[in-house]
C-alpha positions in Angstrom: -60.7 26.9 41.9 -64.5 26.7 41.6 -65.9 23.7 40.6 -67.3 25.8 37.3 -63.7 26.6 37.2 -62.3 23.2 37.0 -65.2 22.3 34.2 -64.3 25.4 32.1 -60.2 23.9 32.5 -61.1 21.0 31.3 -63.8 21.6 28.8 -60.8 24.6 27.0 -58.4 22.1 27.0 -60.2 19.5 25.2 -61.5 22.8 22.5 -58.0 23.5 22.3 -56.3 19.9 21.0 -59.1 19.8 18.4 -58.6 23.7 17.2 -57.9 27.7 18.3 -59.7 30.2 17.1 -58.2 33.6 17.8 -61.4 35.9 17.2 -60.0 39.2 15.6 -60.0 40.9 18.6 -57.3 38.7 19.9 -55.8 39.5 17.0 -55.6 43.1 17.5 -54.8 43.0 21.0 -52.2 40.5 20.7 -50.5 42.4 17.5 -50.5 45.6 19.6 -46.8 46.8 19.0 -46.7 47.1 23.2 -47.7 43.4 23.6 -46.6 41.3 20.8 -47.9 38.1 22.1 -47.6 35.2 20.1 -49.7 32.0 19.3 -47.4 29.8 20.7 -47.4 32.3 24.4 -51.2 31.6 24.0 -51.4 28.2 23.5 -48.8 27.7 26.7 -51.2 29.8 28.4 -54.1 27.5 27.6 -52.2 24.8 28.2 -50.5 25.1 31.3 -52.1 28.4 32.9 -54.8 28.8 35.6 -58.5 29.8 35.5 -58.5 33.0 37.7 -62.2 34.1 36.7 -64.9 32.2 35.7 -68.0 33.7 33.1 -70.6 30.8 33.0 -72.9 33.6 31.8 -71.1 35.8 29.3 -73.3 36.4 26.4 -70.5 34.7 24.3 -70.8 31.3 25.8 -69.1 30.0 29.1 -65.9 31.8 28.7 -63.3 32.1 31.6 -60.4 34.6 32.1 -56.9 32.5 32.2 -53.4 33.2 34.2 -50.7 31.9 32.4 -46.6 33.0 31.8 -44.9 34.1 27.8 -41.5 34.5 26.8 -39.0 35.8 29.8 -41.7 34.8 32.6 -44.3 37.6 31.5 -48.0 37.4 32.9 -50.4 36.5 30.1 -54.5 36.8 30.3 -56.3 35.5 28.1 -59.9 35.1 27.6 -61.1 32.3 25.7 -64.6 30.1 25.4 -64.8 26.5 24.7 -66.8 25.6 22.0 -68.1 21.7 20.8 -65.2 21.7 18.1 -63.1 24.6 18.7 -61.5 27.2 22.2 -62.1 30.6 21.0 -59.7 32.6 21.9 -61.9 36.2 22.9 -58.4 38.0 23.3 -55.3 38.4 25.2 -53.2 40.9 27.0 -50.8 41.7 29.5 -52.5 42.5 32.7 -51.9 46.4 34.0 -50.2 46.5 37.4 -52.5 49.2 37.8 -55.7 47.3 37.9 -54.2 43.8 39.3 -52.2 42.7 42.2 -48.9 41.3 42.3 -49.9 38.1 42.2 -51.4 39.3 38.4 -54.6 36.7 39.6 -56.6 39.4 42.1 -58.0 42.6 40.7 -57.3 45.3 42.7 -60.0 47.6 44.7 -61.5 50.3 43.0 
């Protein structure tokens, strides 16, 4: 992990024990009838997950892509951006064997 990477940990963590914001799009994504991810598989995510991208210059605000496991052991992204009194939570899905590798942290070649 990047020393950005650590920051971004930290910095979402501390956004997260004051408040989550889950930004409509996470909403959608997260109510999709082949996800069905809950708050609480989010918040585990943020809590105990791993920064596996880092966006120090997403036009949103340093946001980061997190690795983290739902109900029965699923892989969980999410995307989410610490803000001074709030994470927002950008959205969340379940990555696409397709497009990462088993290890659901390494994006696969094109």
């Amino acid at each position: 992990m990047t020393e950005n990477a650590g920051d971004i940990l930290k910095r979402g963590k501390e956004a997260a024990a004051r408040r989550i914001l889950f930004l409509p799009h996470a909403v959608s994504q997260m109510n999709a009838p082949e996800r069905m991810i809950s708050s609480r598989e989010v918040r585990a995510v943020i809590f105990h997950g791993v920064v596996i991208e880092d966006y120090p210059d997403d036009m949103r605000g340093h946001s980061c892509l997190m690795l983290g496991r739902g109900d029965g052991g699923r892989p969980i992204h999410v995307v989410c951006a610490p803000k001074s009194d709030y994470l927002a939570v950008i959205t969340a899905y379940l990555p696409n064997p397709e497009q990462w590798e088993p290890d659901w942290q390494t994006r696969k070649e094109k």
